[in-house]
C-alpha positions as CSV (number, residue, x, y, z in Angstrom):
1,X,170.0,96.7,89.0
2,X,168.8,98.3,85.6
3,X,165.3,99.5,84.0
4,X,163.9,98.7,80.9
5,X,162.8,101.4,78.6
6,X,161.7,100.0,74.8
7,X,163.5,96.8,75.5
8,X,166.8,98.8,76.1
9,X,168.3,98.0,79.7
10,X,170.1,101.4,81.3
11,X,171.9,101.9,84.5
12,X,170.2,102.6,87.4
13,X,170.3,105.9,88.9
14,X,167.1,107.3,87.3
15,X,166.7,110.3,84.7
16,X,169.3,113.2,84.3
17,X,167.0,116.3,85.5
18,X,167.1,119.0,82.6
19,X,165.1,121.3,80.8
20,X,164.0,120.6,77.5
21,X,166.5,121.4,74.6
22,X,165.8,124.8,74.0
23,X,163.4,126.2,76.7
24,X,165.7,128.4,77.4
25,X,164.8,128.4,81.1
26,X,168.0,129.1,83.8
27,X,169.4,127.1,85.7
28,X,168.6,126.6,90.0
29,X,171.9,127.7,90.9
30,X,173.4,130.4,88.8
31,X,170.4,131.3,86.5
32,X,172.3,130.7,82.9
33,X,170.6,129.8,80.4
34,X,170.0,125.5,80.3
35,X,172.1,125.9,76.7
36,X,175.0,127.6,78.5
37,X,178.1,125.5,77.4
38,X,179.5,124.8,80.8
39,X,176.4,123.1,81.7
40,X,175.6,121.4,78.8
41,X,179.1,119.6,78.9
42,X,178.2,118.5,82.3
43,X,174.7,117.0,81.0
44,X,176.5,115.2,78.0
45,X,179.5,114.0,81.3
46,X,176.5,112.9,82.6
47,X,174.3,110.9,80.4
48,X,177.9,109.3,79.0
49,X,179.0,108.6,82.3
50,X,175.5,106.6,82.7
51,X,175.5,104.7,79.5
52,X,179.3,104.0,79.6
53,X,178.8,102.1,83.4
54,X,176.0,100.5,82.1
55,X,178.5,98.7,79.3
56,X,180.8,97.7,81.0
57,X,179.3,96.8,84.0
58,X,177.2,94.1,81.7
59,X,173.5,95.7,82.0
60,X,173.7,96.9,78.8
61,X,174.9,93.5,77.0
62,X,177.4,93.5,73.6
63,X,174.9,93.4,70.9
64,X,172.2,95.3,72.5
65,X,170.8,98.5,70.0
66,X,170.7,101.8,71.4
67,X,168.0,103.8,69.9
68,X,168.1,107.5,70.5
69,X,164.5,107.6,71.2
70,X,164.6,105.7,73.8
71,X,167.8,107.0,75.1
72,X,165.7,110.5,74.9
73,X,162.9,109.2,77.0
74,X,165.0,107.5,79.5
75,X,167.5,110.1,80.4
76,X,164.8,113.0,79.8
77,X,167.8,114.9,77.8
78,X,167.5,116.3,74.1
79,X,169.0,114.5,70.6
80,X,172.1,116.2,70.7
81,X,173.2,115.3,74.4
82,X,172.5,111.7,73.3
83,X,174.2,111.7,69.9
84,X,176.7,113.4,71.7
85,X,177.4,110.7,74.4
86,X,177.1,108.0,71.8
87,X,179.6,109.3,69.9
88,X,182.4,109.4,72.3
89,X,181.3,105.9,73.3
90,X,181.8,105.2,69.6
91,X,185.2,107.0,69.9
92,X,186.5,104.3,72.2
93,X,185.3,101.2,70.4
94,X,181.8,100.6,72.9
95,X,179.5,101.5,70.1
96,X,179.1,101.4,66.6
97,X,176.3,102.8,63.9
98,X,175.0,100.1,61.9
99,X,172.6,101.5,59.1
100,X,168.9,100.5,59.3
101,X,170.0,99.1,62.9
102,X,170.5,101.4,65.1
103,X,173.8,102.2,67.2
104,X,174.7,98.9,68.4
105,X,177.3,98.1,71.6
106,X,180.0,96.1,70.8
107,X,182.0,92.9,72.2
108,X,184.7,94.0,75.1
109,X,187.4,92.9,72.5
110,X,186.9,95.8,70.6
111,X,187.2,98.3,73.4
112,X,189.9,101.3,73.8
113,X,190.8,99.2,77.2
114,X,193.5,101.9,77.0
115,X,191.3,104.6,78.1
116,X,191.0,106.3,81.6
117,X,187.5,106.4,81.3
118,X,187.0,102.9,80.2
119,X,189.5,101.8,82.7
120,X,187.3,103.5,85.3
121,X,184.3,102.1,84.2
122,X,185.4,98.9,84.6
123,X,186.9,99.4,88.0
124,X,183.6,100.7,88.8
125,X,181.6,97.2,87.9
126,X,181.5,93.5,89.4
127,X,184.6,93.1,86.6
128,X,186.9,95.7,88.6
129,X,189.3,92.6,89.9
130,X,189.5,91.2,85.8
131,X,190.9,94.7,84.9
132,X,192.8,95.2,87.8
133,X,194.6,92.2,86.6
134,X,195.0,93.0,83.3
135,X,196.9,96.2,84.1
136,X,199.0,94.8,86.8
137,X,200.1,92.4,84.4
138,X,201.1,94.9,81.8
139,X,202.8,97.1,84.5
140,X,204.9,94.1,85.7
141,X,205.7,93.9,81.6
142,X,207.0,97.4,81.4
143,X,207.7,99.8,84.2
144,X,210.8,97.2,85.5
145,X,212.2,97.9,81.5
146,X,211.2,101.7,82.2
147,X,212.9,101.8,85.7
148,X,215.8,100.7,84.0
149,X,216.0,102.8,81.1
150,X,215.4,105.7,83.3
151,X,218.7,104.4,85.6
152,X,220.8,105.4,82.3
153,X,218.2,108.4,80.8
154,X,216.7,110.3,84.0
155,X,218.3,113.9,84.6
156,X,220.0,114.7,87.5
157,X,217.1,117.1,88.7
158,X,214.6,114.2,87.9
159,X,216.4,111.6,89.9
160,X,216.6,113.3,92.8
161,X,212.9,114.4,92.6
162,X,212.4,110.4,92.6
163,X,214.5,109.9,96.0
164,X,212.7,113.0,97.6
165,X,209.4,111.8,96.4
166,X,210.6,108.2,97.9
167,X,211.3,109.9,101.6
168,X,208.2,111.8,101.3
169,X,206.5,108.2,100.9
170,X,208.2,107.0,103.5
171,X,206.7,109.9,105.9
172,X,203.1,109.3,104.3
173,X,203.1,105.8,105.1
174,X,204.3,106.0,108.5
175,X,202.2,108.9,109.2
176,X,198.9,106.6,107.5
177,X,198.2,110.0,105.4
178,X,196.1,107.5,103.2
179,X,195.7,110.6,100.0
180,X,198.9,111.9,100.5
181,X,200.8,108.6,99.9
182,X,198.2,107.9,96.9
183,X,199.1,111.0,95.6
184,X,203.0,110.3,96.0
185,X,202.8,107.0,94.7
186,X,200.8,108.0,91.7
187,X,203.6,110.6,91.1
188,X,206.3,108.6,91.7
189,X,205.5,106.0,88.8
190,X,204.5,108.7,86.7
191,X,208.3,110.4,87.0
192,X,209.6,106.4,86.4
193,X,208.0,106.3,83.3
194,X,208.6,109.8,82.0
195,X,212.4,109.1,82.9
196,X,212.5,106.4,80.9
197,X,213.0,108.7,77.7
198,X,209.9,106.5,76.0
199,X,207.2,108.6,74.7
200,X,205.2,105.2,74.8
201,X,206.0,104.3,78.4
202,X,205.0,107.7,79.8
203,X,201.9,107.4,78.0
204,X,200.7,104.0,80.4
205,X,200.8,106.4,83.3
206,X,197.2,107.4,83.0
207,X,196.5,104.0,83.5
208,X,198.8,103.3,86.6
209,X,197.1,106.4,88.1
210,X,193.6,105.0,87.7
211,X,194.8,101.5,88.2
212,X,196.4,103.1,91.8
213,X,192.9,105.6,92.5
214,X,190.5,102.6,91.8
215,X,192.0,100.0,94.3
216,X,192.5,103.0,96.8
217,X,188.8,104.3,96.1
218,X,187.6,100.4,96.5
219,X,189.6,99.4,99.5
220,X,191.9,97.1,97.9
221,X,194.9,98.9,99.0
222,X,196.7,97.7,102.5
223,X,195.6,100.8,105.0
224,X,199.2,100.5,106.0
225,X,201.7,100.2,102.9
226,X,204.3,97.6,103.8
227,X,208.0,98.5,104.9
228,X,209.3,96.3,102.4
229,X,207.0,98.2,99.9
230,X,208.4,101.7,101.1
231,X,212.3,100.3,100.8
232,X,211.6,98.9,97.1
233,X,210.3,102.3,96.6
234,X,213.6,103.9,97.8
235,X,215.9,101.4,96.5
236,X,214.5,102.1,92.6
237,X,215.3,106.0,93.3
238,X,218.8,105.0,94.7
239,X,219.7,102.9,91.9
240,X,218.1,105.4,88.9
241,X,220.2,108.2,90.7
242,X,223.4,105.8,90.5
243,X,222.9,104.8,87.0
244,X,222.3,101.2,88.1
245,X,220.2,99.7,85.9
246,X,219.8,96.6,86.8
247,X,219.3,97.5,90.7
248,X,216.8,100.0,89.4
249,X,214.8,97.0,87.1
250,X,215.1,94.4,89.9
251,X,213.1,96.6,92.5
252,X,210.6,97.8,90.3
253,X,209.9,94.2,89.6
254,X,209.6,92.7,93.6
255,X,207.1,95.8,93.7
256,X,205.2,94.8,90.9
257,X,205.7,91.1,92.7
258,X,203.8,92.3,95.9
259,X,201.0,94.2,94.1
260,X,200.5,90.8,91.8
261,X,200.5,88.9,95.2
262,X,198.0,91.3,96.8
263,X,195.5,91.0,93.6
264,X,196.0,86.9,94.2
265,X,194.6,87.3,97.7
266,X,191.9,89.4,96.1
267,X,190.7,87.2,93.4
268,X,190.9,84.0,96.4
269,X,188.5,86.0,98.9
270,X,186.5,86.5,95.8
271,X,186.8,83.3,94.6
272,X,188.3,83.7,91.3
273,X,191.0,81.8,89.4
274,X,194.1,83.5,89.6
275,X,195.1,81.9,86.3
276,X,193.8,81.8,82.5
C-alpha cells in the first residue's frame, strides 16, 4: 500500500514525473516552458492530491513529520510545489508547522471535515462508509428544516424549476440514464437548500454533491432509484410550490430515511456497527 522514503510513509502511485525547478525545459505535449503557470498548478493538484489521500486514507498516520526533503525526493518535484501542497493541507487543519519539528499531520478531529476535498479524500479511503455516515446524518439534521423554509421562501420561478427538475428525475430514473439522474439529483438538493433563504444551508450543498458523486462513483447507489424515492422527490416540489411546509419537511425526511437505511445495509455487508 505505501513506500517508505526517510521514515515518512506516502501514497502509492510512485513519483510525479517533472523537470527540475527551473530547467526550463518544455513540456511533451505543448512545449511551454515546465514553469508555465497552468502546469505548475496541475503539479502542485498533483503532489496535494497524493499527500492529502495518503492522510486520510491512514498511511500517513496523525503525528507523523513531513520533511520537505524527503517530500522533494519522493515526489521528484521542487521546494515550492511541496511547500505549496503543505500549505493548503495546513489550510484545512491536516497539517501544522511545528518549529524545530518539522510539519507535522494532525488528529482527524482537527480537520476542515467541511471541505470538498477532504470530503473526497475520505470517500476515496477504506473510511468512505464512516464519512458517508457522518454526512447523511447531518443532511437528515437540516435539508427537512431547509425543505421547509423553502415551502414559505422559494420564488415562484424557483419552485417550479424544483417540480420540472422532479419530472425530469422521474424520466432519468425510468430511462436508467445513471449521470443524468446524478446530475438531477445533485441539482435538485442544491435548489432545496438555496430556496431555503439560508446562506448557511446553501453552503452544505458542496457536500451533498460530493456526498451524492462518491456513493455514485463507488457503486453504493441502487442502479435503479426506487419509485418511492422518485415520488418523495415529487411530493417535496409539490408541497414547496403550495407553500406547505410541513408536507415539504415530512418528504425530505422519509428520503433522508431511505438513504440512512441504504448506508445501514452498507455498513452490515461491511460489517460495521451501525451505531456509536
Amino acid at each position: 500500500m505505501s513506500s517508505d522514503v526517510a521514515g515518512v510513509s506516502v501514497s502509492p502511485g510512485g513519483p510525479v514525473e517533472t523537470a527540475p525547478e527551473d530547467a526550463g525545459a518544455g513540456t511533451p505535449e505543448s512545449g511551454a516552458p515546465a514553469a508555465d503557470a497552468p502546469a505548475l498548478s496541475g503539479l502542485h493538484a498533483q503532489v496535494l492530491d497524493q499527500i492529502g489521500l495518503a492522510i486520510a486514507g491512514g498511511s500517513l498516520a496523525a503525528g507523523t513529520v513531513l520533511l520537505i526533503d524527503d517530500l522533494v525526493e519522493r515526489y521528484a518535484v521542487s521546494r515550492s510545489v511541496v511547500r505549496e501542497a503543505l500549505r493548503v493541507l495546513s489550510s484545512m487543519g491536516m497539517v501544522a508547522s511545528r518549529r524545530r519539528v518539522g510539519t507535522q499531520i494532525l488528529s482527524a478531529s482537527e480537520w476542515n471535515v467541511y471541505d470538498p476535498q477532504v470530503i473526497r479524500w475520505r470517500l476515496a479511503s477504506d473510511g468512505r462508509l464512516g464519512q458517508l455516515r457522518s454526512i447523511t446524518e447531518l443532511r437528515g439534521a437540516v435539508e427537512p428544516e431547509a425543505a421547509r423554509l423553502a415551502a414559505e421562501r422559494a420564488t415562484p420561478a424557483d419552485a417550479s424549476t424544483l417540480v420540472g427538475l422532479a419530472a425530469r428525475m422521474w424520466a432519468a430514473g425510468q430511462g436508467e440514464d445513471e449521470e443524468e439522474f446524478l446530475a438531477l439529483d445533485i441539482e435538485f438538493h442544491r435548489l432545496v437548500l438555496a430556496s431555503s433563504g439560508n446562506e448557511m444551508f446553501l453552503k452544505l450543498h458542496e457536500l451533498v454533491a460530493e456526498v451524492l458523486t462518491g456513493r455514485h462513483h463507488y457503486g453504493l447507489m441502487p442502479h435503479h432509484p426506487h419509485e418511492e424515492a422518485l415520488q418523495l422527490h415529487a411530493d417535496v416540489a409539490s408541497a414547496i410550490q403550495r407553500h406547505d411546509g410541513d408536507r415539504a419537511r415530512e418528504a425530505m425526511l422519509r428520503i433522508m430515511g431511505q438513504a440512512m437505511d441504504e448506508m445501514k445495509t452498507l455498513w452490515a455487508r461491511a460489517g460495521e456497527h451501525t451505531t456509536r
